[in-house]
N, C-alpha and C positions, 0 to 999 in steps of 0.2 A: 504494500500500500504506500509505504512512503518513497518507495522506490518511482513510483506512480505520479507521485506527486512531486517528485524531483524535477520527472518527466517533463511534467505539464507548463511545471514554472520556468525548465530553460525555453522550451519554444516559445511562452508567451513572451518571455524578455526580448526574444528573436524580430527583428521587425521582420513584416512579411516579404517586401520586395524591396530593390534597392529604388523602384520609384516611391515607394512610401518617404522616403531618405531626402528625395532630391527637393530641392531647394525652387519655390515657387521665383515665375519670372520676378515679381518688385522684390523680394529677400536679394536677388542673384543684381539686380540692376544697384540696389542699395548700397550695398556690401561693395559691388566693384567702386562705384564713383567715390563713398566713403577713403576705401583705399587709394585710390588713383588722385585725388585730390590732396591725402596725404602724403604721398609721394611728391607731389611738384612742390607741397610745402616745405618738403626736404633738400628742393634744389635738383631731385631725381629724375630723369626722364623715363615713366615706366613703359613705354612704347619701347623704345633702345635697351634698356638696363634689366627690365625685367618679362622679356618675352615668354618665360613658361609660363608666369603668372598672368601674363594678357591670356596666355591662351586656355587660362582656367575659365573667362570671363568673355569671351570673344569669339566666332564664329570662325570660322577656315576661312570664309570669303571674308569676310573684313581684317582679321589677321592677314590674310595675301595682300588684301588693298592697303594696309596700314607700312608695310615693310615693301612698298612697289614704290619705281618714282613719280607715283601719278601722288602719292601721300605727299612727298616731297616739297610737291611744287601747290599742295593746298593752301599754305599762305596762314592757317589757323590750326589750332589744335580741336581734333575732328569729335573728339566726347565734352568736352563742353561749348562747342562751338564758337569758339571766338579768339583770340590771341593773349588773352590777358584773362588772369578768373580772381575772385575775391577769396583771401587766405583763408578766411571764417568758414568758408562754406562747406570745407570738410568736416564742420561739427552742425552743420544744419542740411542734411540731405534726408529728402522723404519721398516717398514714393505712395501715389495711388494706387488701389485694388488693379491687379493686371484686367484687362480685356483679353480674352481665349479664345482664341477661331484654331482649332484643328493643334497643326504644331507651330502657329504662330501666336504672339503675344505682344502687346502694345501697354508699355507703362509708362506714365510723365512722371518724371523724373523733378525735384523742386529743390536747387539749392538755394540757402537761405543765410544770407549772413546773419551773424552774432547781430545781437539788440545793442543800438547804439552808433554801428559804426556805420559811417558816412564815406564810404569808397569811391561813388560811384558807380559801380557794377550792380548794388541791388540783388535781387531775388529772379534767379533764373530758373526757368521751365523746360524741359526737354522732352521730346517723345523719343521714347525708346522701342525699338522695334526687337524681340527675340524671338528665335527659333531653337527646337530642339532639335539637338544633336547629341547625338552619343549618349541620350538618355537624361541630358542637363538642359538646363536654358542659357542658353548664350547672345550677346547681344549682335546683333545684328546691321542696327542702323540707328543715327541718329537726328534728331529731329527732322526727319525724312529727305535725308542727304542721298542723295544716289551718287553713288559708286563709281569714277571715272576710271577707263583703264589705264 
């Protein structure tokens, strides 16, 4: 009997599938910009310096178009779209309910500077476009940027 119930308790500890596990698209959009914004706070460039970890958070086609010289010659930094970002804003990143069609996913993305400061740059919105791959959400696009070769 209690061998029985030993049983019972490692499976139920056991999650069922590794999709039970994975991480819904706004967790997955959240979690990257959080990091990625701390990284340029750092002085870092996580595009160049940290490629395994884009490619935790990043699709195979934007990962190729990111490291192409078509990325090169974009002029702006392509996840938060503009050339310049507010340092705050890695401590105020939030994300709306994803939108779900099939294996696509659409999250606005909202960073928000710190209370008080007056940068300029303000409170930005992004739409995030993810697909699954490999069983994850990875982002795909951003504020519905298409892709040059």
């Amino acid at each position: 009997m209690k061998l029985c119930l030993l049983v019972l308790l490692f499976f139920a500890l056991i999650p069922g599938s590794a999709a039970a596990q994975a991480k819904r698209p706004d967790e997955v959009a959240k979690e990257f910009y959080k990091w990625y914004l701390a990284e340029l706070n750092l002085d870092r460039h996580p595009i160049s310096q940290s490629k395994t970890r884009m490619r935790e958070y990043i699709s195979a086609r934007l990962n190729r178009w990111i490291n192409s010289p078509a990325y090169s010659e974009y002029g702006a930094d392509y996840f938060i779209d503009a050339q310049d970002w507010e340092r705050t804003w890695a401590d105020g990143v939030s994300a709306r309910p994803p939108v779900i069609k099939g294996s696509v996913a659409t999250v606005r993305i909202q960073l928000e500077p710190a209370k008080g400061v007056f940068s300029g740059f303000g409170r930005r919105v992004l739409p995030i476009k993810l697909v699954r791959e490999g069983g994850s959400w990875k982002i795909d696009s951003v504020n519905n940027r298409q892709l040059t070769k």
